[in-house]
N, C-alpha and C positions, 0 to 999 in steps of 0.2 A: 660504293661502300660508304657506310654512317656513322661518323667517329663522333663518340662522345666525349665534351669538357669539363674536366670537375666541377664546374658550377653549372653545367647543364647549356655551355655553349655547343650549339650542335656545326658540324663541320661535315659539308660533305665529300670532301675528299682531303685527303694528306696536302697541305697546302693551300684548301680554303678556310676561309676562319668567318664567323659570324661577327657582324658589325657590331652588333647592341650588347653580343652574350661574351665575350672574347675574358678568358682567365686570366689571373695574373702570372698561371706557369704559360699558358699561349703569350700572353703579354711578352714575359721575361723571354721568350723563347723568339719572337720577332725583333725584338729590343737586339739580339744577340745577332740574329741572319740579317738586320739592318747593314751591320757591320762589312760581312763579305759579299753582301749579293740586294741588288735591288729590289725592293718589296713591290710587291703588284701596290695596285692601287688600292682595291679590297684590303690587302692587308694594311696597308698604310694610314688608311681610315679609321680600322679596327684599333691601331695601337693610338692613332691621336684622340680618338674618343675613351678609350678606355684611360689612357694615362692622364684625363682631364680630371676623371670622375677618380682615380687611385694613387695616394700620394705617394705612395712604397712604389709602384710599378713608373711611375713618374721618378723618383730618386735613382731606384734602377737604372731606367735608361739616360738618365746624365751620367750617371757613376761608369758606365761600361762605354761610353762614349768619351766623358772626359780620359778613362781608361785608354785607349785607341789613342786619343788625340795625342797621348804624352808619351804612348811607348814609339809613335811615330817621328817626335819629337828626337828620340833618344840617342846617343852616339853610335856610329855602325858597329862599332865592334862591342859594345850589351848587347844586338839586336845579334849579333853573329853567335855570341856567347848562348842565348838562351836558347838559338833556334838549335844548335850542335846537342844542348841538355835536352830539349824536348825529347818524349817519346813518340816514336814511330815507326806505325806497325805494318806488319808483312801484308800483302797482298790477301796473302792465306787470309790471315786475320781478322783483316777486313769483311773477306768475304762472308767468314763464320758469323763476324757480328750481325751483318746486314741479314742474314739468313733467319739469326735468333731473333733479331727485333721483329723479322715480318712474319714469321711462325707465330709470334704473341700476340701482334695487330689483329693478325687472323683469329689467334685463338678468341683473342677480346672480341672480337665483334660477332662468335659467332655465340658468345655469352650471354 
């Protein structure tokens, strides 16, 4: 499958990202899965060349990194406090969403 990026980064699959073409919502959106889960190396590329060339997508990833570094920081019971406030959803829920995003993927690409 061949997903297209607002600025015409072409990605051919959920998960790979183009070195040279990579967006600042792809940018903002690796900046963010940095966070929980380790970027391939592809991606990794993508975000240090693009965040070279884009100072917003470069602010970004400090600001949501400095973000992380200070909620980790925090005293355990804020960290207890907000994860009790967080929302979260049912199994169901889940399901539904994951269902409607990839019916759209679908519909999108067959666009």
């Amino acid at each position: 499958m061949v997903l297209q990026g607002k600025r015409g980064g072409i990605m051919t699959e959920p998960g790979s990202v183009s070195l040279l073409q990579l967006s600042c919502c792809e940018a903002s959106r690796l900046a963010s899965e940095a966070l929980d889960r380790e970027l391939t190396r592809r991606e990794r590329w993508a975000l240090r060349i693009h965040t070279c060339m884009c100072s917003a997508c470069r602010r970004f990833s400090s600001q949501v990194s400095l973000l992380r570094k200070t909620l980790t920081k925090a005293p355990e019971s804020w960290r207890e406090h907000w994860q009790a406030r967080s929302v979260k959803l049912s199994t169901q829920r889940r399901e539904t969403i994951k269902r409607l995003l990839s019916d759209a993927s679908r519909n999108d690409a067959q666009s």
